[in-house]
N, C-alpha and C positions, 0 to 999 in steps of 0.2 A: 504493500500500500504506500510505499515511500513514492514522494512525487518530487517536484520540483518547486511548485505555489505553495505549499500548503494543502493538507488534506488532511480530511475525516472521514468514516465508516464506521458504522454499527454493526452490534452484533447480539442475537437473541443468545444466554449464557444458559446450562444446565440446569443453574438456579431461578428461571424464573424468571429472570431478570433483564435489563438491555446493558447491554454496554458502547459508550460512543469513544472513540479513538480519533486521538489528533495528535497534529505536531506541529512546531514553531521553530521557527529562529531565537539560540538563546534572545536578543534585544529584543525581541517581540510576545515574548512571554507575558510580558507589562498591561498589554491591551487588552479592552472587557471581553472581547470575543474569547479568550483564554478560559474563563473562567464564569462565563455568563451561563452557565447551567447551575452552578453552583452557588452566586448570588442569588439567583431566579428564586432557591429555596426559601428565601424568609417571606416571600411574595404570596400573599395569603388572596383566596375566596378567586382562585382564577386553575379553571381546570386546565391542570397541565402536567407530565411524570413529575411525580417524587424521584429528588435525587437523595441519593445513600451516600455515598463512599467517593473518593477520586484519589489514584494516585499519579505519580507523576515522577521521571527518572532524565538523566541528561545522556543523551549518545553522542559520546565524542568521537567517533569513527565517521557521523557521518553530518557532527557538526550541530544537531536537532536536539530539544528539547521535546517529547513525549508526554503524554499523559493520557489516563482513561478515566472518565466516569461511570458509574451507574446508577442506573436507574430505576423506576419502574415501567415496567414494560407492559405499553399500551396494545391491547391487542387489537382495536380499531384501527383501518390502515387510514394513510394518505388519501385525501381525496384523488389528488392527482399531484403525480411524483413529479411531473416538471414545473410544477407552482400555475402554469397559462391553463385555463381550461376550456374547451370546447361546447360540451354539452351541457345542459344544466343538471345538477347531481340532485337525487332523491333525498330534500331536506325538510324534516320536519317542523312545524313549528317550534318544539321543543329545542330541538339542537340552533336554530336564532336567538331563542329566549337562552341558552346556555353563554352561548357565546356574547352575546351582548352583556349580561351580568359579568363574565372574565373582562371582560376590554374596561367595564366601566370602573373592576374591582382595580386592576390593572393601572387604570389613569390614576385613581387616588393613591396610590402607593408613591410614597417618598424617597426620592433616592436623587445619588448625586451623577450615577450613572449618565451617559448621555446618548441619543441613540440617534441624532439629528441634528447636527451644529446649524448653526444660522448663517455663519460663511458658507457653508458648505449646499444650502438652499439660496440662498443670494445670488452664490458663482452660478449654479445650475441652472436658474432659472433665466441671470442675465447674459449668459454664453447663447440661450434661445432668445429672450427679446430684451437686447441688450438697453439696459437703461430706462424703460417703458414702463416698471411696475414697480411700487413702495416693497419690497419684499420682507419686510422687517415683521415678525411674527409678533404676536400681542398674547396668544395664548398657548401653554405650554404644559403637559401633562404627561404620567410616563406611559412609553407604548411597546411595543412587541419589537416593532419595527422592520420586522424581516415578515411580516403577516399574506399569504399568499395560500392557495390550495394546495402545496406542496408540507406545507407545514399546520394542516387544520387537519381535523380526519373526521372520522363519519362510520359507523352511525353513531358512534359515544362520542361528542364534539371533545375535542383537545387541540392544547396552542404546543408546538414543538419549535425545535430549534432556537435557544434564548441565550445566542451568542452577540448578538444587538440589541438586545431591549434597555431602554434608556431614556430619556427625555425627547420628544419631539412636537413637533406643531399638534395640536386640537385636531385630530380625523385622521393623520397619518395610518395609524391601523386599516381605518373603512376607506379609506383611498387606494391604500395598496389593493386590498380584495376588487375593489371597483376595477383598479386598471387590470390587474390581471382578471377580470371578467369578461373584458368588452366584446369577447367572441359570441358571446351569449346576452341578446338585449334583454331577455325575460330576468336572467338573472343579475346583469346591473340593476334593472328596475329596481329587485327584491333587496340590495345592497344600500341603495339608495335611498327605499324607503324604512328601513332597517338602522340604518345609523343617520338620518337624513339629520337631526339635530347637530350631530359633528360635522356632516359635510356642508352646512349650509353657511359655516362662519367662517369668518375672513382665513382664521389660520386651515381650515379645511379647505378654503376655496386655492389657499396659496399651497401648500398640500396637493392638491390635483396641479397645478400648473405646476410644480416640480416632477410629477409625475412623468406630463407629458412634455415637457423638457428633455425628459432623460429618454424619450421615446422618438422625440426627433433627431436629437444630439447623437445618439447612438445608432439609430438608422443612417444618419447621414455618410457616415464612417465605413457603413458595412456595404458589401455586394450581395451577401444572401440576407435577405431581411427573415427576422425574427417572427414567431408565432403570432403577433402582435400586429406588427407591418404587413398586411395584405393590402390589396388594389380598392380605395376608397369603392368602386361602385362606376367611375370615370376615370381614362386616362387621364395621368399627370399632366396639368396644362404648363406649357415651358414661359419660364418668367419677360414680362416684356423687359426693354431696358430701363422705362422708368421706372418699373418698379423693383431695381434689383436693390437700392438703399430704405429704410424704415426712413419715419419722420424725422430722425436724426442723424441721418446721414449714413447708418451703419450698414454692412454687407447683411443683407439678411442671409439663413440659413440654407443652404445648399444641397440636394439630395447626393448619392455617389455618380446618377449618371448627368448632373448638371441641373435638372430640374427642381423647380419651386417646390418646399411640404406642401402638402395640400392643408394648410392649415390658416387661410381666408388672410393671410397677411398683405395681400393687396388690394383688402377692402377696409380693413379693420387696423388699426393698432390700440394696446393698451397701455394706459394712463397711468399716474401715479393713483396709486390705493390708496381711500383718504378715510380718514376715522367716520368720518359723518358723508353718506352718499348722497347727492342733491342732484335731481332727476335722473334717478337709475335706466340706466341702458341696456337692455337684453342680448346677449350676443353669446357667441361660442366660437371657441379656437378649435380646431381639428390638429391632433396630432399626427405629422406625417402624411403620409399616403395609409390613413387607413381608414377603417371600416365605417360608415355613417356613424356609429355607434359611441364611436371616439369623440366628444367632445368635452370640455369644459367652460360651462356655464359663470361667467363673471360677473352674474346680476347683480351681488350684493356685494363682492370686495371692489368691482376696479370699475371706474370712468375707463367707457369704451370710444372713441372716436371715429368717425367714419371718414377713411381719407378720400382727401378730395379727388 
């Protein structure tokens, strides 16, 4: 299992039990990922394994730091082991109302942890509409942060993997679920109307635009697009000249074969985010070239402009 990045593997043990295996660079032992199963322990009223035991050894053959946890071993699997999902999965009422009491138990816990820096939502969002949006978060609660159908399981709802869980924006959790849903509008709808209180404020709304920030940003870069990046519905319209600068002059974003996201940036830019909205504007961004489905709605955080 030795790699090159960094890696981890599980394993069902004799005893009942899971065990999760990783390893680091000694200087990188330091970071919460290390050891975020084992903080997660004191983290109460949020269904997720019980951790036991971890131990941990240095190999200087090959330079690495080791360690294993255990656990208890959920036998509910993975909704879906690549976190994207396809089809909408057979979900109970019950298993919403589970989950929803974990997230909320989850925000109220206190920690110094961090799961979402502000530079690091600032950069991302302004690398997509550089200079356009107030980005500065106002509400701040802890969250999972890694939250996708990869790490949820069914039909005993449980939150896995809590190598990032830490302080992040208000909705980070129901955002991540949303982006990685948008193959399935039935179940965006259900996500939506499910955490609709987090996603409808500012730090939720800014949350989704980091989201799909990270979805143009990283399409841009790539030649095989992502489960994610399929064909809006229309081919990609090719950017005219005037509109290859935003209202500031800036290159707007670029796909890999030259072509505009299809993300209405040559009708629309956003505005600074302002504590108090004074005749709210309805609009939506598309991330990339993808599916109708892909939008984010800036009714309540951002003055939308319509360029001339």
């Amino acid at each position: 299992m030795y790699g090159t990045q960094g890696f981890t593997v599980g394993f069902r043990t004799d005893a009942g039990t899971w065990v999760r295996i990783q390893w680091r660079r000694p200087w990188k032992i330091y970071g919460p990922a290390w050891a975020g199963a084992e903080c997660a322990s004191v983290v109460r009223g949020v269904a997720k394994p019980d951790w036991f035991q971890t131990a941990s050894w240095r190999d200087d053959r090959r330079g690495v730091v080791w360690r294993v946890d255990e656990m208890e071993l959920v036998s509910s699997p993975a909704i879906n082991s690549t976190g994207v999902i396809a089809t909408e999965p057979e979900l109970p009422d019950s298993w919403w109302d589970s989950l929803r009491t974990s997230l909320a138990a989850l925000a109220a816990h206190e920690t110094d942890r961090v799961g979402v820096r502000q530079e690091h939502l600032s950069l991302r969002i302004n690398q997509v509409f550089p200079g356009e949006v107030n980005t500065t978060v106002d509400e701040w609660v802890t969250a999972h942060a890694d939250l996708h159908w990869g790490n949820l399981t069914a039909p005993d709802c449980y939150l896995l993997d809590w190598g990032d869980w830490g302080a992040a924006p208000r909705g980070r959790d129901a955002v991540s679920l949303w982006g990685f849903s948008l193959r399935v509008p039935t179940l965006v709808a259900r996500v939506q109307r499910e955490f609709q209180s987090d996603l409808q404020t500012r730090s939720g709304k800014l949350a989704q635009l980091l989201f799909c920030s990270n979805v143009i940003r990283v399409n841009a870069k790539r030649d095989d697009p992502s489960p994610l990046v399929q064909p809006h519905g229309r081919p990609p319209r090719p950017c005219s000249p005037s509109c290859e600068h935003d209202m500031r002059g800036h290159p707007r974003p670029r796909m890999s074969d030259g072509t505009e996201p299809d993300q209405g940036a040559c009708r629309f830019a956003a505005t600074a985010a302002t504590s108090s909205v004074t005749g709210p504007h309805s609009s939506s961004i598309g991330c990339g070239r993808l599916r109708s489905t892909i939008t984010v709605s800036l009714t309540v955080t951002l003055r939308v402009k319509r360029r001339p």
